[in-house]
C-alpha positions in Angstrom: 11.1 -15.9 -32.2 12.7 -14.5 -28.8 14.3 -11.6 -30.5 11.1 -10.3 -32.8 8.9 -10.5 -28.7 11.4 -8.9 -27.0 11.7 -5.6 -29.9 8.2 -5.5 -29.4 8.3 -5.5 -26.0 11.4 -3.0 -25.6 8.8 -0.7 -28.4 5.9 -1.0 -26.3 8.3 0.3 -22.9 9.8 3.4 -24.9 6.6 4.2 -26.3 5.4 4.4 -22.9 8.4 6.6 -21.5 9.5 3.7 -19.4 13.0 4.8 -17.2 16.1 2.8 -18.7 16.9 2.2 -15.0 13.3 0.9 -14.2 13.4 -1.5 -17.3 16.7 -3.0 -16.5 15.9 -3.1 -12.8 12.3 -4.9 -13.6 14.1 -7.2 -16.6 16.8 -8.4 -14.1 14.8 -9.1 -10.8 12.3 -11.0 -12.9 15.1 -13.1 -14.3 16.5 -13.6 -11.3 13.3 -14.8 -9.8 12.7 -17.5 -12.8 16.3 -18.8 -12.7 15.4 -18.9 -8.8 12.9 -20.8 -9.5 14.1 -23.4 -12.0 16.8 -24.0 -9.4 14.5 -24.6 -6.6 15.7 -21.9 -4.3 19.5 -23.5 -4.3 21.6 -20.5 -4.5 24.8 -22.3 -5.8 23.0 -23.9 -8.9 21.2 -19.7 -9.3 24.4 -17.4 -8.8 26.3 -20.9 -11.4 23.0 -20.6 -13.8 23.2 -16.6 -13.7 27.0 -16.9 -14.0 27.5 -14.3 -11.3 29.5 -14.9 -8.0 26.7 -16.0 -5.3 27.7 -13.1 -3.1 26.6 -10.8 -5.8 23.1 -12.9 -5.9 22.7 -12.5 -2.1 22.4 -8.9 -2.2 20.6 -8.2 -5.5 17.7 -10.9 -3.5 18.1 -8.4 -0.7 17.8 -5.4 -3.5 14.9 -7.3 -4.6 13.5 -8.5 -1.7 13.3 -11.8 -3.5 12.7 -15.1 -1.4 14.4 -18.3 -1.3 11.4 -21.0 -2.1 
């Protein structure tokens, strides 16, 4: 189940004395990427599947320095 991988995986982080910021940071620009992804590089169907406004998308790429594919 999701839930049971990702207490595991949020264990594992503090365990290591991973940064809130830095896990947050990591967690969303891999998401990002992946719904990127899924939506082959549209940024409409991303910033709709993300539900955030595609201006906020824009800039967290930029943040990211995530491409378009």
């Amino acid at each position: 189940m999701i839930s049971e991988r990702l207490e595991r995986l949020v264990e594992e982080m503090v365990e290591r004395g991973v940064n809130f910021e830095d896990a947050v940071r990591e967690f969303e620009k891999r998401f990002i990427s992946r719904v990127l992804t899924n939506c082959d590089g549209s940024l409409t169907k991303t910033s709709d599947a993300l539900g955030i406004h595609r201006n906020t998308l824009t800039r967290k790429l930029s943040a990211y320095k995530l491409k378009r594919r």
